[in-house]
C-alpha positions, 0 to 999 in steps of 0.5 A: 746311657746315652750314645756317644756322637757320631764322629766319635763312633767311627767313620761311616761306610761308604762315604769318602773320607773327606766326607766323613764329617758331614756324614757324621754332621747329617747322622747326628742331627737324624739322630737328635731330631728323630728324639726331640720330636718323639711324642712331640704335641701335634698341636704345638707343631705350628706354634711360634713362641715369641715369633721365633721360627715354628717346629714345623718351618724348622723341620721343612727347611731342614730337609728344603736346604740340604735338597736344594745345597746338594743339587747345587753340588750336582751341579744342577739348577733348582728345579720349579718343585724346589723353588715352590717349596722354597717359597711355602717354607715359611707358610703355615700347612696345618695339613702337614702333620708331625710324623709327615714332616719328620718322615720328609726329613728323614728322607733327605736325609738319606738322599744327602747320605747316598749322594755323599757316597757316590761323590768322589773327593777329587771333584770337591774343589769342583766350582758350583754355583748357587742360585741364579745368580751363580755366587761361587762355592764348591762341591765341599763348600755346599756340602759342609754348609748344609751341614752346618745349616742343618745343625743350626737349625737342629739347635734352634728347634730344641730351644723352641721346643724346650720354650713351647714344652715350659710354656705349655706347663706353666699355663693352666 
């Protein structure tokens, strides 16, 4: 039997409150990544079916987004390691293999978990700005965007790794 989602099983320790849904945002999507790549074809990784976003860009700008968002709600400008990701985002690494990149994930993950502990929820509406040009957002914003992003593109790799999967079936 499969287990419930993560915001139905119960708040998450040591996270503030009004945090608790990204927590559970960032849980969850750990949780379904961590399976949909399970015994995933390492030759498949760099794949891009239709010119869609291959597993492995998804997988880099999963954990590239939530470091660069939460250093913005740090308060901190992206350091030139983080720009340098940022650019080879999208560039193939065939030397960056599956278990590499899911290995990354998981540590921003946890990174993003300590952070959201360790941040006090009357500093939420703080101001941050974002990128250089300093466009207006706040502690909360940037947290919950991440969220967000991190689930959208956790829904995009299931649906390219279910085109990938079906293709490579039906291929002889």
């Amino acid at each position: 039997m499969q287990q419930s989602e993560y915001w139905m099983r119960g708040p998450v320790g040591g996270i503030p409150d009004l945090l608790q849904p990204v927590a559970h945002t960032l849980l969850q999507a750990k949780e379904e990544i961590n399976q949909l790549m399970q015994d995933f074809p390492e030759s498949l990784l760099w794949a891009r079916p239709a010119g869609l976003a291959s597993p492995a860009f998804h997988l880099k700008h999963a954990a590239g987004v939530l470091d660069r968002l939460f250093t913005y709600a740090r308060s901190q400008p992206l350091s030139p390691e983080q720009l340098k990701t940022f650019y080879e985002e999208e560039k193939d690494d065939r030397g960056l293999g599956l278990a590499l990149l899911v290995e990354r994930f998981n540590r921003q993950i946890d990174l993003s978990l300590a952070q959201l502990a360790i941040t006090e929820e009357k500093s939420l509406t703080a101001f941050r700005g974002v990128g250089r040009q300093l466009l207006p957002s706040t502690v909360m914003g940037l947290m919950f965007h991440a969220a967000e992003h991190l689930m959208r593109h956790t829904g995009q790799l299931l649906v390219t790794k279910k085109i990938l999967i079906a293709h490579r079936a039906a291929t002889p």
